[in-house]
N, C-alpha and C positions, 0 to 999 in steps of 0.2 A: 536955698541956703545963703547963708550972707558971706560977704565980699571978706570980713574979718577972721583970720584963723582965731580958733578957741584958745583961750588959756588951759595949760592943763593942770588940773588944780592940785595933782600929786607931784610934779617940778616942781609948781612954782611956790607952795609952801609945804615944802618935805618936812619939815617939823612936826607938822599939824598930821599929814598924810601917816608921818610915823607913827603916830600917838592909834590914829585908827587901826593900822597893822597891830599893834598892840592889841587895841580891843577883839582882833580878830583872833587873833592868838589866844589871849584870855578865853574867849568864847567856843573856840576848839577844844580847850582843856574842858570847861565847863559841861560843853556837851559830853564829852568822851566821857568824862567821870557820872553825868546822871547816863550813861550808858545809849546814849543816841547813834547810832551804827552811821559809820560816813555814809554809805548808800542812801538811809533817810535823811539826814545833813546836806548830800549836793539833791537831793527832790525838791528841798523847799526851796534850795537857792538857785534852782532851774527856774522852777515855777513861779517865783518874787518876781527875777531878770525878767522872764517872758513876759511877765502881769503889766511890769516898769516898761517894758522896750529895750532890754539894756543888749541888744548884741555884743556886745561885748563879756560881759558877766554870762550872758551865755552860755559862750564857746568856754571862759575859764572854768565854768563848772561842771560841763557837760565832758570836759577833759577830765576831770577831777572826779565827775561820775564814773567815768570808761574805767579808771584806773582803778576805782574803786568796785570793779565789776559789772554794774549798772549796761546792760545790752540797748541796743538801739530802740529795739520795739518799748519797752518800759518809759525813757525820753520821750520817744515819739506820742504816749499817752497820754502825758502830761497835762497838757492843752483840756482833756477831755478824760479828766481823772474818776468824775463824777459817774457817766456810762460807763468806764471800763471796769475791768474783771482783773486786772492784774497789778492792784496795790492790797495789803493786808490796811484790816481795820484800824491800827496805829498809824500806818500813816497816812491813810486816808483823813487820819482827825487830823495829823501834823499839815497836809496839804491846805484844808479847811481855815485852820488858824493862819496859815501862809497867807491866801488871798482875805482874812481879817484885817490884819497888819499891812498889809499891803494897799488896801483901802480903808485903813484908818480915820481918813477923813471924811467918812461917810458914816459915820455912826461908831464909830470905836469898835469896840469885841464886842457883839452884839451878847446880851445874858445866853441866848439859846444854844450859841456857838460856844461860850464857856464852858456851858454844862454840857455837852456834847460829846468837847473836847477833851475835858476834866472825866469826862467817866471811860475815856480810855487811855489816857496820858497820867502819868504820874507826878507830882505836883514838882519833882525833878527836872521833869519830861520835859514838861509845859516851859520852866522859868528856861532851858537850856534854848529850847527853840524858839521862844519871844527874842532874846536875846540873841540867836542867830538871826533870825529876822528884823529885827532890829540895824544889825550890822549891815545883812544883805540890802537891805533900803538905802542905806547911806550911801554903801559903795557904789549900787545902783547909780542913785544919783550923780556925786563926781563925775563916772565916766558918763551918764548921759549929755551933764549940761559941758563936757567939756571935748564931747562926739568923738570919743576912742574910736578909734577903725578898727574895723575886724576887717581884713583882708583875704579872699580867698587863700585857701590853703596850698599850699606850694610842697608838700610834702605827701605821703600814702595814707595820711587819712583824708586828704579830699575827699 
């Protein structure tokens, strides 16, 4: 690691940071309304953060899953969505599209993942959760290039 501490780029231009809280917000209402259950909401943004490295975004969603009911073993399968037995086919496409967007850079939404995707997500479905992913990449990033700490937990959910 280098000798420099990080800027963190939500101090040090809260304007800008604010502006994204906004789209995050927008993006809450938007899922809620084409009917995206927070459960499938904090999945993909487990599975974004973990794709990214974002320990940090992580733990925020994986709190935000707990809360939202989401059990350990369901988290814990994430990683390896593709073998397991315990996602329905909904969000099985939602995870799919997750690691699309998430490596964007590699050929975009590939057509076969479209049509994959599109034949179990509703064209509601689709725009809510690009759009959640969308946000989850960004935030991603901030905290990556600006190395948020997660710190051991000091409290009973250690």
């Amino acid at each position: 690691m280098g000798t420099q501490p990080r800027v963190h780029l939500a101090r040090s231009a809260r304007s800008v940071f604010g502006a994204m809280e906004g789209l995050a917000t927008q993006v809450g209402t938007l899922a809620k309304d084409a009917g995206i259950p927070p459960r499938l909401k904090e999945l993909v943004q487990i599975h974004a953060s973990q794709l990214n490295g974002c320990a940090f975004c992580v733990r925020v969603h994986v709190d935000k899953a707990t809360t939202a009911g989401v059990d350990a073993d369901t988290i814990a399968q994430l990683p390896t969505w593709r073998e397991s037995g315990v996602f329905s086919e909904r969000e099985r496409a939602a995870l799919e599209l997750t690691e699309s967007f998430t490596f964007i850079h590699e050929g975009g939404i590939p057509d076969d993942v479209y049509d994959r995707v599109g034949s179990v997500l509703t064209e509601p479905e689709y725009v809510a959760l690009s759009w959640i992913l969308v946000s989850i990449n960004a935030f991603n990033r901030v905290a990556i290039a600006g190395r948020y700490p997660v710190p051991p937990r000091t409290d009973d959910r250690s």
